[in-house]
N, C-alpha and C positions, 0 to 999 in steps of 0.2 A: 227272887230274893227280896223279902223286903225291907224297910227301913229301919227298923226294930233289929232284926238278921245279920243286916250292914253293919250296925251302930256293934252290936257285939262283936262282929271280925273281925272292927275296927280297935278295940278294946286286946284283943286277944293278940291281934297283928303289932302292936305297939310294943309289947313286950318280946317279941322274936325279932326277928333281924330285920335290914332296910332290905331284902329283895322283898319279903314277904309285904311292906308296907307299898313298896313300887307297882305291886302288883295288885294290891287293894285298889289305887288310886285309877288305875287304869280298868279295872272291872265298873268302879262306881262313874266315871268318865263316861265309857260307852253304855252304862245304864241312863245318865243323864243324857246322851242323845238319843234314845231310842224312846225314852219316856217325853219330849220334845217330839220327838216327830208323831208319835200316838195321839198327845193330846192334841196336838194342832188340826191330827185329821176331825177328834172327836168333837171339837170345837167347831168345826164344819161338815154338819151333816149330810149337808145337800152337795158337797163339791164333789163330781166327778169323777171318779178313782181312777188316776192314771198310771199305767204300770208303767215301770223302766223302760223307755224304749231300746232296742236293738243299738246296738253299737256297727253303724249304718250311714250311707251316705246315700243320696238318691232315690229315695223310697218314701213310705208312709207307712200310715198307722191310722185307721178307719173305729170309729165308735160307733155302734149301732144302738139307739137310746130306746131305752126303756119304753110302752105303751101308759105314759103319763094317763091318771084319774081312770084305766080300762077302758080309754077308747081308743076307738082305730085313727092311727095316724101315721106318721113318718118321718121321722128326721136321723139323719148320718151328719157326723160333724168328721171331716178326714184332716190333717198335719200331716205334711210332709215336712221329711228332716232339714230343712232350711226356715221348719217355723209359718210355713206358707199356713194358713185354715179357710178351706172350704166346709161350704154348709152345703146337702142338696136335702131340699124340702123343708121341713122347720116343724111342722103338725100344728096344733088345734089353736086359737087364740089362748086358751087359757093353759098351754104349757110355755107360756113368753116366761116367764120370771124362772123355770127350771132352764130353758135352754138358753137364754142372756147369762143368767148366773155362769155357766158351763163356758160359754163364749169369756168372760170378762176374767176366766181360769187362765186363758190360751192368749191373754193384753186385749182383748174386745175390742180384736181387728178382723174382719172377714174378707179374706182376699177375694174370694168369689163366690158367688150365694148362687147355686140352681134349682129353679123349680122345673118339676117335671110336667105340670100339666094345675091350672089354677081352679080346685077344687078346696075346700076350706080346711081339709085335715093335712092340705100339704102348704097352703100358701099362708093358715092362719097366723104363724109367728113372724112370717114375714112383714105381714102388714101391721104388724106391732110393731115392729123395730124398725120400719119405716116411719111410723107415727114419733113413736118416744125417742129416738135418733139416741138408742145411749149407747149402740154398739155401729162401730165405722164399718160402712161396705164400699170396698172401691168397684165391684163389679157384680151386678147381676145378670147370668145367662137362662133366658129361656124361649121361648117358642110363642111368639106372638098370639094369642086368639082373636079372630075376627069379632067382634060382637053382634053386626048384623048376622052372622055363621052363628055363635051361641044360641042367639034369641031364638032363631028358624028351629036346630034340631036338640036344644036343651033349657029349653024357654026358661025354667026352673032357677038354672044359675045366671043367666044374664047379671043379674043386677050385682051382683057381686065378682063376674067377670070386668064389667064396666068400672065398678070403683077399684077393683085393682090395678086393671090398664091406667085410669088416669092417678095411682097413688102413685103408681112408677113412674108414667110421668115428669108428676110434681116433684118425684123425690131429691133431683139434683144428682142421683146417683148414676154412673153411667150404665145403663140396658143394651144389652146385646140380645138382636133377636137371632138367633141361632139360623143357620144352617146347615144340611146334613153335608156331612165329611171334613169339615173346618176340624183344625185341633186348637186348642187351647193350654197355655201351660199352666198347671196350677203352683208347679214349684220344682226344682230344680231336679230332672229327671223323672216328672210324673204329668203324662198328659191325659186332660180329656177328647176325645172322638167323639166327636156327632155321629153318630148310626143314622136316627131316626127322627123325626121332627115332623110339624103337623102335616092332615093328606087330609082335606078336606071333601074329598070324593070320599069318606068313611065316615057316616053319618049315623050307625047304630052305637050307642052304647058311644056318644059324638065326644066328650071330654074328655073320658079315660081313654080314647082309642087316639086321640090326641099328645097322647103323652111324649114326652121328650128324652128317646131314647140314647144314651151313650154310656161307653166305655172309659172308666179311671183304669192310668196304666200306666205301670215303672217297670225296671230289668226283671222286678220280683214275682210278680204278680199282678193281676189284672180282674176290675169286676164290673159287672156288666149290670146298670140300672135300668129298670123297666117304668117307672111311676108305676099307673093302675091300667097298662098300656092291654088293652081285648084281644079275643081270640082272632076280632078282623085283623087288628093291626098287627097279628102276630104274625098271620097268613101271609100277609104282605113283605112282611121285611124277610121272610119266607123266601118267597118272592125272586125280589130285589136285590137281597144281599149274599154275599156266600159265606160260607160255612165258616172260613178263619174269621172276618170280620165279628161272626156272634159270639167266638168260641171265647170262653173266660173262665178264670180260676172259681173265681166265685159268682153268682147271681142272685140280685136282688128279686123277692119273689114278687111278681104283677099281682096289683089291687087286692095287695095284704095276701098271696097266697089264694086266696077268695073268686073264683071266676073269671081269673086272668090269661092267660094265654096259654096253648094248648099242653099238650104232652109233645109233639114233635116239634116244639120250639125249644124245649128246655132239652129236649136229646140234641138240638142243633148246638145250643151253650156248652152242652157236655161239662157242666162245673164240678168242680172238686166239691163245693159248698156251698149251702143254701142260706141268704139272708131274708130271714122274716119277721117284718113288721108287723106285728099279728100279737095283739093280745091272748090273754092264755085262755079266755072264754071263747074266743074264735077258733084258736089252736084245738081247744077238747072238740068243737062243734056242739056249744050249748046252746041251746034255747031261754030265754032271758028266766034266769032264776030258777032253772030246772036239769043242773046238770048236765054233765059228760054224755054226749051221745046223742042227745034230745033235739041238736037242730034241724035245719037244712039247709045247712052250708056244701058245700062243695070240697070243703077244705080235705076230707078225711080222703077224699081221690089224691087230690092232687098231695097227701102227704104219703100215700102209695105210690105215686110217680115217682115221687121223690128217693123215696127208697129202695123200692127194687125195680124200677126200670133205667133212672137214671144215675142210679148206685150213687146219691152223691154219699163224702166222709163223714160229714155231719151239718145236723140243722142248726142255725144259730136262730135262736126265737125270742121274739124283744118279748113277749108278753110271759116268759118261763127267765130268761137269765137275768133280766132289766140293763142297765147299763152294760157292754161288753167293749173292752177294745180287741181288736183285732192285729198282727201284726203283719 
């Protein structure tokens, strides 16, 4: 209805009776709060769309963020219904100002920041908001790297393993180097599990095989993060762990979906659902500038694992949906 519409009902309603005008006042009422809450969003284009949460105690509510500028990264921002927010990963230096912005939504408090493994597309926003200190972390968890260990079997990233060891450090923030089967609470009725943490006897493919594996888990639901964790280190926890331990609602897909960890790891998770960080050019398997189908990626297997071996419900894909929450 619009204003011009109104102004005439209003005209028309004046000469008929007081319900008719009662009932004007409360149509153009709930117009003015719907057109309030409209523009507020359209005023901020960049905030976050947050749905209703669940009328809920004990649980959470997971965002899987968008593939910022089409490149490959990763960050999940999770809220549990006490307000608690964990970040795990962050992605590239230059998605700091989308994912601050998104944190300073939720009071630009991070009760616990984990990285999975210190490669630049997962630690980059971290070591920005270590720098700029504009959002508080009472707690970073993650999996220590040696850096004589880097230098030896991924000489490449050293130098940028090295100044993150000593950013955390210096940061004053408190560092938790994880170990495997520790719980941690993130908020009231939702813990994280340690699975998996470094194995330095796994020296192929040495960073991502690295990665810092664990389970987010409440009465409702439970998902299960990989970072960019390898076929060796899938083998392993293979291995090592049994079948309930891996088994979860939903899984994070390993190294963007991209050459991660087998087909008999992800029938071990058995998930109802698939989380992919994975831009939509990776998702098609393009070759740069050259369309759907063109690359050689690995992805177009493992999005056939996905669907008819390990039947999950549905793909959730940052580089097709952008922002998503989850409930």
């Amino acid at each position: 209805m619009t204003i011009k519409t109104l102004n005439e009902y209003f005209k028309q309603s004046l000469a008929s009776n007081k319900e008719s005008i009662a009932r004007l006042i409360l149509i153009i009422g709930v117009g003015v709060l719907l057109c309030m809450s409209g523009c507020q969003k359209q005023d901020d284009p960049d905030a976050l769309e947050v749905v209703n949460y669940p009328e809920r105690q004990k649980d959470f509510s997971i965002w899987q963020l968008e593939q910022f500028n089409f490149e490959v990264q990763m960050c999940y921002i999770i809220r549990t219904d006490d307000d608690k927010i964990t970040v795990v990963d962050g992605g590239m230096p230059t998605s700091f100002e989308k994912v601050t912005g998104y944190l300073q939504q939720f009071g630009g408090r991070v009760h616990t920041w984990v990285i999975t493994h210190p490669h630049i597309d997962h630690i980059g926003v971290l070591q920005e908001v270590v720098k700029r200190k504009e959002i508080q972390i009472d707690r970073i968890l993650h999996s220590k790297l040696n850096e004589e260990w880097s230098l030896k079997y991924e000489s490449s990233m050293h130098s940028l393993v090295s100044n993150y060891n000593k950013e955390l450090a210096q940061s004053g923030i408190s560092v938790i180097d994880a170990k495997n089967g520790e719980i941690y609470a993130l908020g009231d009725g939702v813990d994280l599990k340690i699975i998996g943490v470094k194995n330095d006897s796994i020296t192929v493919n040495a960073i991502n095989n690295f990665s810092l594996v664990f389970k987010i888990e409440s009465k409702s639901k439970s998902v299960l993060f990989l970072g960019d964790l390898g076929v060796e280190g899938g083998k392993e926890l293979l291995r090592t762990e049994s079948p309930e331990v891996l088994k979860a609602d939903y899984v994070q897909m390993s190294h963007h979906g991209q050459a991660g960890v087998g087909l008999e790891f992800y029938k071990a998770v058995d998930p109802d659902y698939a989380l992919w960080p994975t831009p939509k050019w990776l998702w098609e398997n393009s070759a740069e500038g050259q369309g759907p189908g063109t690359g050689n990626f690995q992805i177009p297997e493992v999005r056939s694992w996905m669907d008819n071996e390990v039947n999950v419900k549905k793909n959730y894909v940052a580089g097709l949906e952008g922002n998503i929450q989850i409930d």
